[in-house]
TORKOL-4160 file (C-alpha; in steps of 0.2 Angstrom, whole numbers, padded with zeros to 4 digits, m for minus):
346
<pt num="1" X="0449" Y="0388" Z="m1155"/>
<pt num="2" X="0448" Y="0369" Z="m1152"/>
<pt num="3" X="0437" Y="0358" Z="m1153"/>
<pt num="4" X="0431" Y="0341" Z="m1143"/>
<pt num="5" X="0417" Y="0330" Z="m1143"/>
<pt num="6" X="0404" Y="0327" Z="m1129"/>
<pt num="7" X="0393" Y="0315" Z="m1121"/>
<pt num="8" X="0377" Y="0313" Z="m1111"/>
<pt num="9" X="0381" Y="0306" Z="m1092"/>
<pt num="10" X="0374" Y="0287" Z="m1098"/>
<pt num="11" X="0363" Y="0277" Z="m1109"/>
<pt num="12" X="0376" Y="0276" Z="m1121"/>
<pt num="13" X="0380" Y="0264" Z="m1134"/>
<pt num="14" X="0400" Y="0262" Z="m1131"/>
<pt num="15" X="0405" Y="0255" Z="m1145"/>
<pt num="16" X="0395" Y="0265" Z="m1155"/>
<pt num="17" X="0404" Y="0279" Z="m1145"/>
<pt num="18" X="0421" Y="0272" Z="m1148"/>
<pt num="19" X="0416" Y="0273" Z="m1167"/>
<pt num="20" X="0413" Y="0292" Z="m1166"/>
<pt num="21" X="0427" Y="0297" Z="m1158"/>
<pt num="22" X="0442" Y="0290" Z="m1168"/>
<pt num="23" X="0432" Y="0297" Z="m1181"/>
<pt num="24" X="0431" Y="0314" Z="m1173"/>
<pt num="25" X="0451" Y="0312" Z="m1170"/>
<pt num="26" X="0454" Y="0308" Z="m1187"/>
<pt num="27" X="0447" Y="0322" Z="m1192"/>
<pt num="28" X="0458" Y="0333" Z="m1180"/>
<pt num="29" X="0447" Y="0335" Z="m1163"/>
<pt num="30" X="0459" Y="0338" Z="m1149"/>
<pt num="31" X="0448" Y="0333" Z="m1133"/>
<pt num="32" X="0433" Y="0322" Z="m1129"/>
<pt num="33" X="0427" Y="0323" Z="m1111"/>
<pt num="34" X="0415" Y="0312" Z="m1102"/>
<pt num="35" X="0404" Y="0315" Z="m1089"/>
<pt num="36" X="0396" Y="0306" Z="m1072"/>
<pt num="37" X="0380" Y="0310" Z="m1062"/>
<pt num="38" X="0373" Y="0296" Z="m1054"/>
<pt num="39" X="0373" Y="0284" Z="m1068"/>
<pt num="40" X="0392" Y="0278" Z="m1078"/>
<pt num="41" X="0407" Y="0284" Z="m1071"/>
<pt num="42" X="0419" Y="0293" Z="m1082"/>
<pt num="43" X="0433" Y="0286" Z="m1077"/>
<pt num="44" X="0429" Y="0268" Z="m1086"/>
<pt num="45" X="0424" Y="0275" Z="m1103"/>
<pt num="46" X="0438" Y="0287" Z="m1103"/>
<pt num="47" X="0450" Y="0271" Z="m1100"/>
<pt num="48" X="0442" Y="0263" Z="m1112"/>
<pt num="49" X="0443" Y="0275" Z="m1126"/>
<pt num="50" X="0462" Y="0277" Z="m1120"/>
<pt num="51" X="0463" Y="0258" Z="m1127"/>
<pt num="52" X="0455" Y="0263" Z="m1145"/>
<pt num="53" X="0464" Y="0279" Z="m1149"/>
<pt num="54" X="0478" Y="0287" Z="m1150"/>
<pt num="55" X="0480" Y="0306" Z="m1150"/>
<pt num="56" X="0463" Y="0314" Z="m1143"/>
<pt num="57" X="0465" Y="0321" Z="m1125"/>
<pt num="58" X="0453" Y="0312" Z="m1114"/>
<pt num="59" X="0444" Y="0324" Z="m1102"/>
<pt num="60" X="0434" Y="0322" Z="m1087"/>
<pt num="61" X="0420" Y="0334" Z="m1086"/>
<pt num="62" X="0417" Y="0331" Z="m1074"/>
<pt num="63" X="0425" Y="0318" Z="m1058"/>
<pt num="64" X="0415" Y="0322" Z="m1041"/>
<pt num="65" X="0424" Y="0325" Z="m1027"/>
<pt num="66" X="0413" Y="0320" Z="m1015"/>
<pt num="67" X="0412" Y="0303" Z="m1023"/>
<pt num="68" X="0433" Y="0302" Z="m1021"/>
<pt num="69" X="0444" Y="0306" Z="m1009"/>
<pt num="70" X="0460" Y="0320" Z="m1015"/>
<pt num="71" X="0474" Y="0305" Z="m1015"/>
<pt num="72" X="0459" Y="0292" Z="m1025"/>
<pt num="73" X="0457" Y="0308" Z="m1039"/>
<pt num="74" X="0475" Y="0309" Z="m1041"/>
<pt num="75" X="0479" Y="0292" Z="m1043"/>
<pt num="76" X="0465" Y="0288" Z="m1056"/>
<pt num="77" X="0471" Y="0305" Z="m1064"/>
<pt num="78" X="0488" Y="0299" Z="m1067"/>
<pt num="79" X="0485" Y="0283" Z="m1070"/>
<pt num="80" X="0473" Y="0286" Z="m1083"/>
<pt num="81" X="0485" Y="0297" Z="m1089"/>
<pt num="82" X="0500" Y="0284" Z="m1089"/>
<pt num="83" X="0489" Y="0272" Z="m1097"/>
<pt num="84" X="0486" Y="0286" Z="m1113"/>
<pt num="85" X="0503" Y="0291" Z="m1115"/>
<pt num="86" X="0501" Y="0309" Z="m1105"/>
<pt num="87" X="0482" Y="0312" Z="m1113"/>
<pt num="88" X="0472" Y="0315" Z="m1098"/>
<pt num="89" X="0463" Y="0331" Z="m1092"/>
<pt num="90" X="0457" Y="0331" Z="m1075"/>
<pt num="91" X="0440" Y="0339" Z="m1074"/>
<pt num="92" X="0431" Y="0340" Z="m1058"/>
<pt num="93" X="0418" Y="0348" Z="m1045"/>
<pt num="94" X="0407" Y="0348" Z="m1030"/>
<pt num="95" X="0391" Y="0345" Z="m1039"/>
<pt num="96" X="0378" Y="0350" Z="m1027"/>
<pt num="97" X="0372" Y="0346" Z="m1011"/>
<pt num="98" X="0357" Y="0333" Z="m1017"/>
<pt num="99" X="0371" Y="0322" Z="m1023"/>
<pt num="100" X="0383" Y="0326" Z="m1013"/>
<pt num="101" X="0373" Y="0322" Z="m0996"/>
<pt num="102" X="0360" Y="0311" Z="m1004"/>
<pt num="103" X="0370" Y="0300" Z="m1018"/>
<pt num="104" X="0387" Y="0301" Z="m1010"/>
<pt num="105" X="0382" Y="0302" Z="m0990"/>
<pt num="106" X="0399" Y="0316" Z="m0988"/>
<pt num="107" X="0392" Y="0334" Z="m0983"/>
<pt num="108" X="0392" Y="0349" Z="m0992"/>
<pt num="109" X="0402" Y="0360" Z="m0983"/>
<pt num="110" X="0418" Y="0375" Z="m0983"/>
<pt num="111" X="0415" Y="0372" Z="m1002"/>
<pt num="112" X="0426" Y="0383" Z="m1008"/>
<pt num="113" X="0439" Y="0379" Z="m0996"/>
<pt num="114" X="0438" Y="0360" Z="m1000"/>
<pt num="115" X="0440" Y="0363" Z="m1018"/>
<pt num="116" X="0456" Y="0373" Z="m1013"/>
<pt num="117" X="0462" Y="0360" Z="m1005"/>
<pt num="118" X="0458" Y="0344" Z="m1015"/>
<pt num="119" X="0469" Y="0352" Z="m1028"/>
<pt num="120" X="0483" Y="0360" Z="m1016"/>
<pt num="121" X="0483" Y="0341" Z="m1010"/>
<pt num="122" X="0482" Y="0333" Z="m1028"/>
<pt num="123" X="0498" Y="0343" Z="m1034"/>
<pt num="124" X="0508" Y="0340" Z="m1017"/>
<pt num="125" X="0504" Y="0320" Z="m1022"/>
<pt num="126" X="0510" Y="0322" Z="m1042"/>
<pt num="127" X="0524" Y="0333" Z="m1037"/>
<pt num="128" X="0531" Y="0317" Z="m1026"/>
<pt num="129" X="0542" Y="0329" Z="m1017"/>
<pt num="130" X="0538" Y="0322" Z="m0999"/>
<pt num="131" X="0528" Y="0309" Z="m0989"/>
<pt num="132" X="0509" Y="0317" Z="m0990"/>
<pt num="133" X="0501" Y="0325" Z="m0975"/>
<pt num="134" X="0492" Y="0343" Z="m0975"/>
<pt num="135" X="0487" Y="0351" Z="m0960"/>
<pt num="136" X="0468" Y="0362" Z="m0970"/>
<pt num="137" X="0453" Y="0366" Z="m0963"/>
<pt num="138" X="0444" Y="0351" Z="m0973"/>
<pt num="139" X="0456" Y="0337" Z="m0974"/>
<pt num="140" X="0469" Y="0331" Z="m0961"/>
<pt num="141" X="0480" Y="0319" Z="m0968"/>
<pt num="142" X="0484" Y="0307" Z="m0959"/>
<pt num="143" X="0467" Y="0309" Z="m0952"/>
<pt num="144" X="0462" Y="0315" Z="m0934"/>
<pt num="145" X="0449" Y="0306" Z="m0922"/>
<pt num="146" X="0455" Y="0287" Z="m0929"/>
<pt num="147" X="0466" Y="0276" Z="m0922"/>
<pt num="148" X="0481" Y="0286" Z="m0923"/>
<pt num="149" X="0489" Y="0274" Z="m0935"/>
<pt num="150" X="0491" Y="0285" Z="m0950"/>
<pt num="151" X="0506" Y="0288" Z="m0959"/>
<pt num="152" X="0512" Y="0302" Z="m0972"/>
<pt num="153" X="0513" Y="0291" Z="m0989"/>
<pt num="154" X="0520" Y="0294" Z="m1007"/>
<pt num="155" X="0511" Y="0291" Z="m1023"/>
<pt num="156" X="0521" Y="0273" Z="m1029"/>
<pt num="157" X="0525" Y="0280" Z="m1046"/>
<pt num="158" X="0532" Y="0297" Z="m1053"/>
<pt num="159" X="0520" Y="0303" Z="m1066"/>
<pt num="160" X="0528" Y="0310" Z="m1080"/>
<pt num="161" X="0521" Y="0327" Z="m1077"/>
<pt num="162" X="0507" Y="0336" Z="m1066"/>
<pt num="163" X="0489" Y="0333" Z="m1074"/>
<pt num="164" X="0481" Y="0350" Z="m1081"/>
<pt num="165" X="0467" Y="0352" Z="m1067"/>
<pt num="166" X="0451" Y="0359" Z="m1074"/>
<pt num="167" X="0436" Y="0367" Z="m1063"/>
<pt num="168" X="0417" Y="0366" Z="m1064"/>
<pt num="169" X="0410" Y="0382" Z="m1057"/>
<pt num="170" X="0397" Y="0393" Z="m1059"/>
<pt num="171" X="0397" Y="0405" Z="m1043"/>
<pt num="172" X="0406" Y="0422" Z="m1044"/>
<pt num="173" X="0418" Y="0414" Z="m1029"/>
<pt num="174" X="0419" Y="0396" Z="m1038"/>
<pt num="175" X="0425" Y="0406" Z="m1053"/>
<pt num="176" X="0435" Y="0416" Z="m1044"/>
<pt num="177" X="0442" Y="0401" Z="m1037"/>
<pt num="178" X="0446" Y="0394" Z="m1054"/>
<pt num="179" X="0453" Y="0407" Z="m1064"/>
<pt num="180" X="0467" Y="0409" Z="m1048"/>
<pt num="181" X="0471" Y="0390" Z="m1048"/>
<pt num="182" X="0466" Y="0380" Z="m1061"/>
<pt num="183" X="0474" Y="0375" Z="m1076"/>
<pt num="184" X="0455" Y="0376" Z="m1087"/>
<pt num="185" X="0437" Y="0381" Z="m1085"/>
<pt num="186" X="0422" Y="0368" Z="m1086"/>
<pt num="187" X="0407" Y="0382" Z="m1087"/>
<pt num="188" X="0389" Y="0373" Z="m1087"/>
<pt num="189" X="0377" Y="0381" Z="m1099"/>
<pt num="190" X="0389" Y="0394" Z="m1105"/>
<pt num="191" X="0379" Y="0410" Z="m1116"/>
<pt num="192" X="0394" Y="0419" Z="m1123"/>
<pt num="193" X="0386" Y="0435" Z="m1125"/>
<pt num="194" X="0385" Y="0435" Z="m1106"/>
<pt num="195" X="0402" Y="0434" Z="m1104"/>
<pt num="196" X="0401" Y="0450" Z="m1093"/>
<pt num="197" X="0392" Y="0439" Z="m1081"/>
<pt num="198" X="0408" Y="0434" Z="m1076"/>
<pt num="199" X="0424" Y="0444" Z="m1082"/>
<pt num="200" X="0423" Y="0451" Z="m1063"/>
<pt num="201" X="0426" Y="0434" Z="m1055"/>
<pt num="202" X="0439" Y="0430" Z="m1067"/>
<pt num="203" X="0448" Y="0446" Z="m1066"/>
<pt num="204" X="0448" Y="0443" Z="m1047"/>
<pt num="205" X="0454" Y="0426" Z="m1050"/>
<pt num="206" X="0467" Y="0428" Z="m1059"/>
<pt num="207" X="0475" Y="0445" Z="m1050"/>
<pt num="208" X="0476" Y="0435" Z="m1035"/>
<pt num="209" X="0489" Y="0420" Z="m1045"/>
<pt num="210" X="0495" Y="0436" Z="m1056"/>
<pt num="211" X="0491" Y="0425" Z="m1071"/>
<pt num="212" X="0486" Y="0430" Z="m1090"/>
<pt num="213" X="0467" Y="0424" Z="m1091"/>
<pt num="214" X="0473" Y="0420" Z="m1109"/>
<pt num="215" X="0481" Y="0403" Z="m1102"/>
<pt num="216" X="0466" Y="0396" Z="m1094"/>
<pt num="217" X="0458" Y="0384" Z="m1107"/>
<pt num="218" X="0438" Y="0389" Z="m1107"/>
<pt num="219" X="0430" Y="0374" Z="m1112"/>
<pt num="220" X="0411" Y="0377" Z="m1119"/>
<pt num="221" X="0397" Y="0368" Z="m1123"/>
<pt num="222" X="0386" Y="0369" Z="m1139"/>
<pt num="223" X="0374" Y="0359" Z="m1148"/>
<pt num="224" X="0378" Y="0359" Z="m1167"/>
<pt num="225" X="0368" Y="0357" Z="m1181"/>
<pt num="226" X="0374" Y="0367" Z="m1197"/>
<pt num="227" X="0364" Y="0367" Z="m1211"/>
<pt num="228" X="0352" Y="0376" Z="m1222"/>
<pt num="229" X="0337" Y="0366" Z="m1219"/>
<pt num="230" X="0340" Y="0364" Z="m1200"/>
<pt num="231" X="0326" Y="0360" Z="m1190"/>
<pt num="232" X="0326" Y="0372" Z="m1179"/>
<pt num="233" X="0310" Y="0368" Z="m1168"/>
<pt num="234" X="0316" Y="0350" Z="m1166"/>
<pt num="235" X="0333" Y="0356" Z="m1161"/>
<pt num="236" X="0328" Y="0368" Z="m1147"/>
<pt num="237" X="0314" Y="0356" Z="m1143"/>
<pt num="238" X="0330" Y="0344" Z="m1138"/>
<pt num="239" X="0341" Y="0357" Z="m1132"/>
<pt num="240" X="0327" Y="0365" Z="m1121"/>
<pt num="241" X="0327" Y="0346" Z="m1109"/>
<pt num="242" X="0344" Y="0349" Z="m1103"/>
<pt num="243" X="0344" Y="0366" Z="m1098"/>
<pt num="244" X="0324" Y="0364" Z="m1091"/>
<pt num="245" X="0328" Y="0349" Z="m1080"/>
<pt num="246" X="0344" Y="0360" Z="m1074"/>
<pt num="247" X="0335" Y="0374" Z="m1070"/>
<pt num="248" X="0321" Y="0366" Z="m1063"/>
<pt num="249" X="0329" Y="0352" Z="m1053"/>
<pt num="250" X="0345" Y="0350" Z="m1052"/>
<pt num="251" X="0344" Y="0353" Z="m1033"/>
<pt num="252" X="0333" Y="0361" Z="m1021"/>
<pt num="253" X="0323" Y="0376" Z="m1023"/>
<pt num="254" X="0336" Y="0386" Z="m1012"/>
<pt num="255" X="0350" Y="0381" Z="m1018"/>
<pt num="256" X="0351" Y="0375" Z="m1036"/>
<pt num="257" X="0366" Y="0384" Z="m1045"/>
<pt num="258" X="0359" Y="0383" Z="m1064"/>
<pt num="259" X="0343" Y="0391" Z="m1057"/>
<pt num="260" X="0353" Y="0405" Z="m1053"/>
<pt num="261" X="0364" Y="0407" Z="m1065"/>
<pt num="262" X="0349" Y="0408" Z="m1076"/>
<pt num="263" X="0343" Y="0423" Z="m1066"/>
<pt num="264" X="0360" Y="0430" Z="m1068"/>
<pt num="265" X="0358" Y="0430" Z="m1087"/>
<pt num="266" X="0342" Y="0439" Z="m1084"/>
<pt num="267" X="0329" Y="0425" Z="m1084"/>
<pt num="268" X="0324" Y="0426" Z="m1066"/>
<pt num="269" X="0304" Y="0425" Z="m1070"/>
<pt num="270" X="0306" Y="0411" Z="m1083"/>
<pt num="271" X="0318" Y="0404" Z="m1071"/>
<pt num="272" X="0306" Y="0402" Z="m1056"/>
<pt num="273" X="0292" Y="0398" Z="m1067"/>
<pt num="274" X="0303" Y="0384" Z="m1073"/>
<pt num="275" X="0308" Y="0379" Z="m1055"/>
<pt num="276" X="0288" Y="0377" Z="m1050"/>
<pt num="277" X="0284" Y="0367" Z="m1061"/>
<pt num="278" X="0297" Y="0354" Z="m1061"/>
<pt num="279" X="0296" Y="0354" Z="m1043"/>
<pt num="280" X="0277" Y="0351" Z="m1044"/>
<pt num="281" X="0280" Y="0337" Z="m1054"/>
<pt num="282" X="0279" Y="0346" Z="m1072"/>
<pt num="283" X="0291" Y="0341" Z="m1079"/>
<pt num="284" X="0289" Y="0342" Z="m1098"/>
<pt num="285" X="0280" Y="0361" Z="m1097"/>
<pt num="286" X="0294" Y="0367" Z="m1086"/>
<pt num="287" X="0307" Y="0361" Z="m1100"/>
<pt num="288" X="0293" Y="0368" Z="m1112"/>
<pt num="289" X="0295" Y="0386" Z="m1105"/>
<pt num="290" X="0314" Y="0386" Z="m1106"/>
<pt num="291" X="0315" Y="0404" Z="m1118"/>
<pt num="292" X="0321" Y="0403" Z="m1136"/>
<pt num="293" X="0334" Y="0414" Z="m1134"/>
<pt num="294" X="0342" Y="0404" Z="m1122"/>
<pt num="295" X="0346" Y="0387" Z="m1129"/>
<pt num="296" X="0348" Y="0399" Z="m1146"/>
<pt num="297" X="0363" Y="0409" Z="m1137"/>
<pt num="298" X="0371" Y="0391" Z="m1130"/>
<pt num="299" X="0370" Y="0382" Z="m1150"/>
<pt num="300" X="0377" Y="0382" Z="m1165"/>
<pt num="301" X="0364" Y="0379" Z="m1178"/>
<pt num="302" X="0358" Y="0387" Z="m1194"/>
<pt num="303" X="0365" Y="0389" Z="m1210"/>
<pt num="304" X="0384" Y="0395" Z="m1213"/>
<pt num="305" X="0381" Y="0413" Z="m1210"/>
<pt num="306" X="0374" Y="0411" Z="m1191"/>
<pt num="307" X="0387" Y="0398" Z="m1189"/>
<pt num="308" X="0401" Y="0411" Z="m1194"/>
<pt num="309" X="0392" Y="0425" Z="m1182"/>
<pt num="310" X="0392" Y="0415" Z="m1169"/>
<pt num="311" X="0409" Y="0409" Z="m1169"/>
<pt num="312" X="0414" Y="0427" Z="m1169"/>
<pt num="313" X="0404" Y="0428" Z="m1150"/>
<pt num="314" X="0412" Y="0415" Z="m1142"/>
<pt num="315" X="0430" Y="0418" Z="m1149"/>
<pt num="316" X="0427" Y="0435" Z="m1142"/>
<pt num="317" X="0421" Y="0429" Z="m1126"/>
<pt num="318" X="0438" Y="0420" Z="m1124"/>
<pt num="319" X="0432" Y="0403" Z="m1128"/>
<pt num="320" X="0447" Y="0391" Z="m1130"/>
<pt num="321" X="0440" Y="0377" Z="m1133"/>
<pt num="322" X="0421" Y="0372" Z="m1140"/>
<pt num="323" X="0413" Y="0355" Z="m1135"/>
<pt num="324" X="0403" Y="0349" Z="m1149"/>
<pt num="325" X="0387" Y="0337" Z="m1144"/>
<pt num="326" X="0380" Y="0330" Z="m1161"/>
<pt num="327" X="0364" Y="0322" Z="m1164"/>
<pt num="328" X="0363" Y="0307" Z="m1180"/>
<pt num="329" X="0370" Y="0292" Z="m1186"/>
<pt num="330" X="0388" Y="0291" Z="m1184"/>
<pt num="331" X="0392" Y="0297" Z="m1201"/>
<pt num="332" X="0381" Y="0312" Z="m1198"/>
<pt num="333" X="0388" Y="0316" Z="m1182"/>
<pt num="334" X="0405" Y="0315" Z="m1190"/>
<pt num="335" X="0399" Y="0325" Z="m1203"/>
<pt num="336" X="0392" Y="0339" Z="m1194"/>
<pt num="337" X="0411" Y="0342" Z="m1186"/>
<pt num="338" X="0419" Y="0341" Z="m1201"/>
<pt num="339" X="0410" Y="0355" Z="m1211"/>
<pt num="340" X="0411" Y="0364" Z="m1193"/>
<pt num="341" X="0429" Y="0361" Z="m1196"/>
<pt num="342" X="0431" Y="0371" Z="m1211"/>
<pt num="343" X="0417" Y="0385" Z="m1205"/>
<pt num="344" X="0431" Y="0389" Z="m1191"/>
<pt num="345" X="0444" Y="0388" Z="m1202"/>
<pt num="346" X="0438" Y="0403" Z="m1213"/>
């Protein structure tokens, strides 16, 4: 199992950032993936972590398609892999439809058959075979209803290999989605014990491609925290905001993904109660209510034993690749992953 390094969307220090992560790739940490919501952009920090290291892969976790057209996605995807020396891993996703409609003004439509699409089109532009056009059911290229001036183009430099594309997804036909095309898997909020929540819509996935589920990269989330004398109220106290204002929030009250993913995982009360109120302005008692076992199935924290039992459950889960968010000074940060290091190890 891998590991890599993660970030919060913004309010970052970058050059404290930059610190951390040459320290985490001296250590041996293969990825680091950055973020965007509706604050930074992921693409300018990854560029300029590109500049100050030199073997880490730099991941997007993820780029929003309704902020980019397909052809914008695959030119900053291969030029930020150009620029690194063939490092880049091109993560993306629909978000949802309150940033999609709301942030980005594109609506959230067909969205399993846009995703198809942006990465049918995406691969058509790296593989440089022909002039672009694409006849889908989203995206005409050259566009229809303009002024009829449009002309199939090719990308102006050969990229020195197609980008590993990675999916965001959640639902079991997003999933599905992602298992038949994609090259590795972005899950939000991923409990490995519940991996059974979505073997089904990997299996189907993957059958369709007649693929081995063991090449897709599963890239997880997990706060760490190893120790004896962890904290452990203070660290669920911090873990529980995430997945609170997720749950509660992150989109409307019909159609907020985490919400139901948390019901999927067997939360339903605690994820209404959650939802009402957040969305009644309650904020800090709906991140309150998020349960224990939850954020305790998504972390990494206590002392060596837990840490080696839990290990176990996400190896087993077929977790590829586990995306460490630290707390601390930088030291302490760095710290935390080096004694992870040699947990996995044993």
């Amino acid at each position: 199992m891998k590991l890599a390094v993660g970030f919060m969307p913004s309010g970052n220090d970058f050059t404290e950032m930059a610190e951390f992560v040459k320290g985490a790739e001296e250590l041996g940490v293969d990825q680091v993936w950055m973020p965007e919501a509706y604050g930074t952009d992921a693409v300018s920090i990854l560029g300029w972590l590109a500049a100050q290291t030199n073997r880490i892969k730099l991941g997007s976790a993820i780029l929003q398609m309704p902020a980019r057209a397909p052809a914008m996605t695959a030119m900053t995807g291969a030029t930020l892999d150009l620029l690194s020396g063939g490092r880049a891993l091109l993560g993306i996703g629909l978000s949802g439809p309150q940033v999609a409609e709301g942030w980005y003004g594109q609506p959230y439509t067909k969205p399993i058959q846009r995703t198809r699409e942006y990465i049918e089109i995406m691969r058509m532009i790296w593989d440089r075979e022909e002039r672009l056009s694409y006849d889908g059911e989203v995206y005409k290229l050259p566009a229809e209803g303009g002024k009829g001036l449009g002309k199939p183009l090719k990308l102006m430099f050969k990229p020195s290999r197609p980008l590993p594309v990675y999916l965001a997804s959640l639902g079991p036909k997003n999933v599905a989605l992602t298992a038949e095309l994609a090259d590795g898997w972005l899950p939000a909020f991923f409990v490995p014990d519940r991996i059974d929540v979505f073997t089904d819509a990997l299996k189907e996935g993957a059958a369709r491609s007649g693929r081995d589920l063991s090449t897709l990269d599963i890239v997880v989330g997990a706060t760490i925290a190893i120790g004896d004398d962890v904290p452990i109220d203070a660290v669920r106290s911090m873990s529980k905001m995430p997945v609170g204002f997720y749950i509660g929030g992150m989109g409307a009250r019909e159609a907020n993904f985490y919400n139901d993913l948390a019901c999927r995982y067997g939360y339903e009360k605690e994820a209404k109660e959650i939802q009402d109120l957040f969305l009644s302005g309650k904020k800090q008692e709906a991140m309150a209510l998020v349960p224990d076992s939850l954020v305790d199935s998504m972390g990494l924290w206590g002392d060596k034993s837990r840490i080696l039992d839990r290990l176990d459950v996400y190896r087993e889960a077929g977790v590829t690749t586990l995306n460490c968010q630290v707390g601390g000074s930088i030291d302490a940060r760095l710290e935390q992953i080096r004694r992870l290091i040699e947990l996995a190890g044993d």
